[in-house]
N, C-alpha and C positions, 0 to 999 in steps of 0.2 A: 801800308798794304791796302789794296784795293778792296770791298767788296764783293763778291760774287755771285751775278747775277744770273739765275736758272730760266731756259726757256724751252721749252717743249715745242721741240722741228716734228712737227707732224708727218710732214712731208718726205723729209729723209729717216724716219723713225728714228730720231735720236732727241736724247737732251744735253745738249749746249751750258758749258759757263761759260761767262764772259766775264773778263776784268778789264771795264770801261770800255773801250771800244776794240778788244782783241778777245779771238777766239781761244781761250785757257785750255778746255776742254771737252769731251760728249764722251756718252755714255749709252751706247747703241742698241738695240733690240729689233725684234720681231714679230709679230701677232702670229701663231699659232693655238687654234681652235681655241679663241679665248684665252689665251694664257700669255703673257707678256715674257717673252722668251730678252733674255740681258744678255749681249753675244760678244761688248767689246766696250772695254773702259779704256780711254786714253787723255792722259794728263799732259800737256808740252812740258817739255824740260823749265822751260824757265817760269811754270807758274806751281812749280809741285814744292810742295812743304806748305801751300796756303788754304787747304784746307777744298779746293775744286774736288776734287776725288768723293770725300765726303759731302761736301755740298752736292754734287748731283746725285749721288746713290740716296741720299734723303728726302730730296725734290723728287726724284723719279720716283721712290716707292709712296710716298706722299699722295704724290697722282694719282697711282693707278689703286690704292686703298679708295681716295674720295672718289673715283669714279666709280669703287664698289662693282663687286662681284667676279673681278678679274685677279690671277691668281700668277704669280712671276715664277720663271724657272730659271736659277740665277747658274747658267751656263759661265758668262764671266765669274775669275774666280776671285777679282777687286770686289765685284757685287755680294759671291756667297761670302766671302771673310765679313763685308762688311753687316751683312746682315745676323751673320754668327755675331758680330761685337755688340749688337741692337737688336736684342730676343723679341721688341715689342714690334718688329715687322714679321718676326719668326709666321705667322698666322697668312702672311701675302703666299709663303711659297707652297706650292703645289704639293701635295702627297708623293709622297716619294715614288708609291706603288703606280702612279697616274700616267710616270715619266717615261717618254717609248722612242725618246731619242736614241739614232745611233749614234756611235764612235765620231763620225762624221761630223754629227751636227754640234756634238759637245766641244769642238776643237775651238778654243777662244784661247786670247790670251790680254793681259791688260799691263798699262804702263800708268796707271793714277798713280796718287799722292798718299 
């Protein structure tokens, strides 16, 4: 098994694994009013059971803690499971009462690992 290497696409707002020179998976968001909104996790079929899914939702919330002061709204629900399994990111997510999302904006769905 390969490694899996995290990199933060600034650019398409998303964090990328990669095993060796193939794109495994990302893990997509949003910036809304400071708050790092998580909108879609997807794993490719042929790299899920190795651990990408996890690897990025720990890279990603990793980041946006050491950037400090930014606060995630885990709209995917690969993201919230995974953060219910790791209480000690529990503090990244936003107040629940804060959240003014509609119907609309909460529709995600995710294929990780």
């Amino acid at each position: 098994m390969s490694d899996v290497k995290i990199v933060h696409n600034t650019a398409d707002h998303r964090y990328e694994g990669w095993c060796d020179d193939e794109l495994a998976g990302f893990a997509e968001y949003r910036l809304t009013d400071g708050v790092v909104v998580f909108t879609h996790t997807e794993v490719d079929d042929r790299f899920e059971g190795r651990g990408v899914g996890s690897a990025l939702a720990r890279f990603a919330l990793e980041d946006v803690r050491d950037d400090g002061g930014r606060k995630v709204r885990p709209v995917c629900p690969f993201i919230k499971t995974w953060i219910d399994k790791h209480p000690e990111f529990a503090t990244l997510v936003e107040d629940a009462h804060a959240a003014t999302d509609t119907a609309a904006d909460t529709t995600a769905d995710t294929t990780a690992d």
